[in-house]
C-alpha positions in Angstrom: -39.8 -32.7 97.3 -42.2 -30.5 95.5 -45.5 -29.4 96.4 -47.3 -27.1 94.0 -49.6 -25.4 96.6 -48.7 -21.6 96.6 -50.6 -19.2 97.3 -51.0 -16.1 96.3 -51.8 -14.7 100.0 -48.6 -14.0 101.2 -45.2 -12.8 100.0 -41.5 -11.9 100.8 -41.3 -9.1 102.6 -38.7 -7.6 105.6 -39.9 -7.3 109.2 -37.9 -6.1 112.2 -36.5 -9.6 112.3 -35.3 -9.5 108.7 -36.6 -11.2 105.6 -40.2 -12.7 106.7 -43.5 -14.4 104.9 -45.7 -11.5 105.0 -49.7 -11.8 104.6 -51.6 -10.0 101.9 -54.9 -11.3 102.2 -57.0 -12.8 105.4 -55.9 -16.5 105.6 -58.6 -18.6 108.0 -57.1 -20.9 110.8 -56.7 -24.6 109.4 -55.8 -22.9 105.6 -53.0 -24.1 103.6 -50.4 -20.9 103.4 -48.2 -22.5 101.1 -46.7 -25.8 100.2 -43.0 -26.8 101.0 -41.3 -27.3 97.7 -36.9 -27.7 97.6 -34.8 -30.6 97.7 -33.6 -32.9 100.5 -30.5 -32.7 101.8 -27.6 -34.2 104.3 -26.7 -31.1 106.1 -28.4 -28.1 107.7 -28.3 -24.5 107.1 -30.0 -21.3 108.8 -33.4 -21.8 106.2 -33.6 -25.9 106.0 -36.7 -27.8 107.9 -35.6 -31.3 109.2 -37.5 -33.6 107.7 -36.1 -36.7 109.6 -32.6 -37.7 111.0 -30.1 -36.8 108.5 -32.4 -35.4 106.3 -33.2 -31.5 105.3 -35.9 -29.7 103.3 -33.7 -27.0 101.4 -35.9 -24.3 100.2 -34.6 -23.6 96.8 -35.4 -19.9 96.5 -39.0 -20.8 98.1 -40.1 -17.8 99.7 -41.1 -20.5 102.6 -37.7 -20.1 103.8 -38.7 -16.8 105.0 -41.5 -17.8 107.6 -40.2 -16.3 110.9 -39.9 -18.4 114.5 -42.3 -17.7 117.3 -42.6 -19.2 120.1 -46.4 -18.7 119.8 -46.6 -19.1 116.0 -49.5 -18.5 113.7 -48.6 -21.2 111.7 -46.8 -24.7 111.6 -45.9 -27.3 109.4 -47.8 -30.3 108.6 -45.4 -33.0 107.5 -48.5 -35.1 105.9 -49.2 -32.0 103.6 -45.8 -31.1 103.5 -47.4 -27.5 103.6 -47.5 -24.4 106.0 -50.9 -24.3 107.9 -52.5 -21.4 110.0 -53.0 -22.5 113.5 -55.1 -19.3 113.9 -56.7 -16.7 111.8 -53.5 -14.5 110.1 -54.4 -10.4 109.4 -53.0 -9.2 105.9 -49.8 -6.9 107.4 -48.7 -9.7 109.8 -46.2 -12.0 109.2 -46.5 -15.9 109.0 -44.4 -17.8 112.3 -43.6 -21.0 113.1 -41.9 -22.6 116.1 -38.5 -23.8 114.7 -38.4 -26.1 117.9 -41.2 -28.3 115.9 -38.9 -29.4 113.5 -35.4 -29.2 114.5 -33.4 -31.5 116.8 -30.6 -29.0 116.4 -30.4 -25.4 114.8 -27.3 -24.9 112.2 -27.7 -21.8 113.7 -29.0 -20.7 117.2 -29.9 -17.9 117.8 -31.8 -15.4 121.1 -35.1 -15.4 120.7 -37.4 -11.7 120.3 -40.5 -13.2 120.4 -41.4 -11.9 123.6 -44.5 -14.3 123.7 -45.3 -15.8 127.0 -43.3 -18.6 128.0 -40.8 -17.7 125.4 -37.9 -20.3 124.9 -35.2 -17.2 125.2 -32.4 -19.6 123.5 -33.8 -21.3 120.1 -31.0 -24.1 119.7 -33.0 -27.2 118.9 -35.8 -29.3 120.6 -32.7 -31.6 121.9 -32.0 -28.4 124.2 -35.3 -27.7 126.1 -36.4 -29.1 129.2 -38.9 -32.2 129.2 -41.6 -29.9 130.2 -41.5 -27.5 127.1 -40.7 -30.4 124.9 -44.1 -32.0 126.3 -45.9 -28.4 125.9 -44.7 -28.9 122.2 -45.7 -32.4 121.5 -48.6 -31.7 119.4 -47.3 -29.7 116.5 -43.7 -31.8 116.8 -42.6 -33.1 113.3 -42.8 -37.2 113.2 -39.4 -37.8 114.1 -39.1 -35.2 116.8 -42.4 -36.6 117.9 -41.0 -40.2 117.6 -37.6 -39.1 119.4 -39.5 -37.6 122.6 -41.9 -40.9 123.0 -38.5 -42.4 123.1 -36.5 -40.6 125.6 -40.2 -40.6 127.7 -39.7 -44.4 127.8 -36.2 -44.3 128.5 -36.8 -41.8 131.5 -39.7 -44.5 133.0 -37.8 -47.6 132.1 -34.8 -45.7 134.3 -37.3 -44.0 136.9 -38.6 -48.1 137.3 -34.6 -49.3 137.5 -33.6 -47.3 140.2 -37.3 -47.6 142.3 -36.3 -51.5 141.9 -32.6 -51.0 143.0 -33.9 -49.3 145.9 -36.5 -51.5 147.4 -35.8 -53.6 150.3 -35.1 -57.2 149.3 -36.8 -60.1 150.7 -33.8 -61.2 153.0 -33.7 -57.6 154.6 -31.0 -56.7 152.4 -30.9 -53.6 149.7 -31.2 -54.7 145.9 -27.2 -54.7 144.0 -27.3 -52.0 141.1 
């Protein structure tokens, strides 16, 4: 994977979190911060995006990798661009975020979150770990296959919801439906 789309409007830089994408010039809500550029691969680490079951953006020395989590994030990723976007208008001096539980099923590496945002998902260990009310709050900045993997499990909770109304419902002869 390679996307040539940098920009010269951010850089590495250290925040009280650690390494982080730092802003150096205003970036306007909808821009392209930077492209996703690395190679795919089979197993997770601390700075890979999940790009689809199985499969891992690695960042390559990218300075993407650096882009901080936030459970109210400045930015996420737009797997059609393959690219960084600002959800919001981003100061120079702050620090680009993205909600790691956009992209990845599971974290290689969990950690307690400091956002302190509202709502703040306290433990960030994957979208497969939150309740089916934040994972609907997230729905519209999910990655295609987290987004595919939620419709999914939503169908599988009404097909089972629908199940168990049936098994419950008086039968016709007075009797109560088998399981």
């Amino acid at each position: 994977m390679s996307a040539s789309r940098s920009t010269s409007k951010v850089c590495a830089g250290i925040s009280p979190h650690g390494k982080s994408l730092h802003v150096l010039d205003e970036i306007a809500a909808g821009e392209v911060i930077i492209g996703l550029d690395g190679h795919v691969v089979a197993t997770p680490d601390k700075y890979t995006v999940q790009i689809d079951e199985g499969r891992h953006l690695a960042p390559n020395g990218s300075i993407w990798a650096f882009a901080n989590h936030s459970c109210l994030p400045n930015a996420r990723i737009d797997f059609a661009q393959f690219a960084l976007v600002a959800l919001t208008a981003i100061r120079p001096g702050e620090d680009v975020t993205f909600n790691y539980l956009t992209t990845e099923m599971d974290m290689a590496a969990a950690f307690k979150c400091g956002c302190g945002a509202p709502g703040c998902a306290g433990m960030i260990a994957g979208f497969r770990h939150l309740s089916r009310s934040q994972k609907a709050a997230l729905r519209p900045w999910l990655s295609d296959s987290l987004a595919r993997a939620f419709e999914l499990s939503v169908a599988n909770e009404e097909d089972e919801a629908m199940a168990d109304q049936e098994r419950a419902a008086p039968r016709r002869d007075g009797g109560q439906a088998r399981g």
